[in-house]
Steps between C-alpha positions, in 0.01 A plus 500: 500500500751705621696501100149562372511799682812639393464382161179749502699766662768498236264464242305865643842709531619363134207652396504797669860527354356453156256800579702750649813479249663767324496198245113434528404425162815303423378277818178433360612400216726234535387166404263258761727253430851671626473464835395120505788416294757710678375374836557083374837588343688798637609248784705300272703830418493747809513259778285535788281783310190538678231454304211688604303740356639866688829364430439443076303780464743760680784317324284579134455860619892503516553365160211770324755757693805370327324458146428850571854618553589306222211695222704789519849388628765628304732250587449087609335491816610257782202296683562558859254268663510130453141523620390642201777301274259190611155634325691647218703069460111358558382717240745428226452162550122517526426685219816695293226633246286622724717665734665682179177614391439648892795695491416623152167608630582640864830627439577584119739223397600192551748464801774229388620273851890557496720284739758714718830349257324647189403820658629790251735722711507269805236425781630757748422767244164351447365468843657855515280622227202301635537673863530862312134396288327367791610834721335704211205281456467537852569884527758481706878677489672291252832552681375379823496437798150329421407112428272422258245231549574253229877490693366451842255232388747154574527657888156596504350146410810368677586318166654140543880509352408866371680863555362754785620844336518763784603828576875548709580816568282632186625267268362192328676185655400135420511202754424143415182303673536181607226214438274673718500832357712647754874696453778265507807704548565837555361751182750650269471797300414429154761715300310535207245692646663755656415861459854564349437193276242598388606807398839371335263221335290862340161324672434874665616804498741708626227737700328184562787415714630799635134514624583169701799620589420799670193288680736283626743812623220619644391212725831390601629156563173486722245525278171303447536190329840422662643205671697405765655196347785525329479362114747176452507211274141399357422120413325616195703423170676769365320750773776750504478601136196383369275419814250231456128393368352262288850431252328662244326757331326669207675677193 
């Protein structure tokens, strides 16, 4: 009785997700059979995945965000969120077609899956580009010190084997979560997504960033959004250039 409960819980705040979305109509849209399939085979792939309902649909929210960096990206994006990396697998194995002719409708193109070694320019420059997107999508300084949503989403839903993105000392670090979701070693900053990177990298602009800069001048080393911890080395793969995600992305 009691997982009857909770299965009708989930199934309430996935749809509650699906109705208050920035991404509302994308939600409704995607096919009755997605979340079926993804919930009998994303196991095989992203072990110990939960497979409720919140969990899928907050995880498809994620991916309409990163198909949305991606429609007007003028460089690769990186897929931060191995939550969202497991609709976006189901659905290319579900139904290739169909999931073409979705992004076609929703977002303007088709949005090719691109594994991190075939990522043009790298996948530190991509996730770099991605973070800038989803800042502007989401209105917020594109230099920081500010975390979009799609980037927090592995912590959030306390992804199993995925990447918490957080904010140390106003910059973007990535840690790696262990098989229950939780950080497994001490974050590290992601270099690539530094303000100064992104500036060298030509991802914002130089009053973009001196706008950061004097934020950051202004608050001190005690402003909001800092930690106490110091940043060391990160378990995720390659965390101290490129941080971490789903391996992949779109182009």
């Amino acid at each position: 009785m009691l997982s009857t409960v909770t299965s009708h819980i989930n199934t309430f705040r996935a749809a509650r997700v699906a109705h208050q979305s920035p991404y509302r109509a994308q939600m409704a849209d995607l096919p009755a059979t997605l979340y079926p399939f993804w919930k009998r085979t994303a196991q095989h792939e992203f072990t110990g995945i939960p497979q409720d309902a919140f969990f899928f649909a907050r995880a498809a929210e994620g991916l309409m965000a990163f198909f949305d960096c991606v429609r007007d990206a003028s460089l690769p994006c990186g897929l931060p969120s191995m939550a969202a990396d497991s609709v976006w697998h189901a659905w290319m194995r579900l139904s290739p077609t169909g999931l073409n002719a979705f992004c076609r409708k929703h977002f303007g193109r088709v949005i090719p899956h691109v594994e991190a070694p075939e990522m043009s320019g790298g996948m530190g420059r991509a996730l770099a580009a991605c973070l800038v997107r989803a800042r502007r999508i989401e209105r917020m300084p594109v230099a920081g010190p500010n975390l979009p949503r799609l980037f927090a989403l592995d912590r959030v839903l306390a992804m199993p084997g995925g990447c918490g993105y957080l904010l140390f000392n106003g910059e973007v670090a990535s840690v790696a979560l262990d098989a229950r979701g939780r950080a497994a070693a001490v974050p590290a900053y992601a270099e690539s997504l530094r303000p100064a990177q992104l500036l060298a990298a030509g991802l914002v602009s130089e009053d973009e960033y001196r706008r950061h800069a004097r934020q950051r001048s202004a608050l001190g080393d005690n402003g909001p959004g800092n930690s106490d911890a110091d940043c060391g080395a990160a378990a995720c793969d390659g965390a101290g250039d490129a941080g971490c995600g789903g391996g992949c992305g779109g182009d």
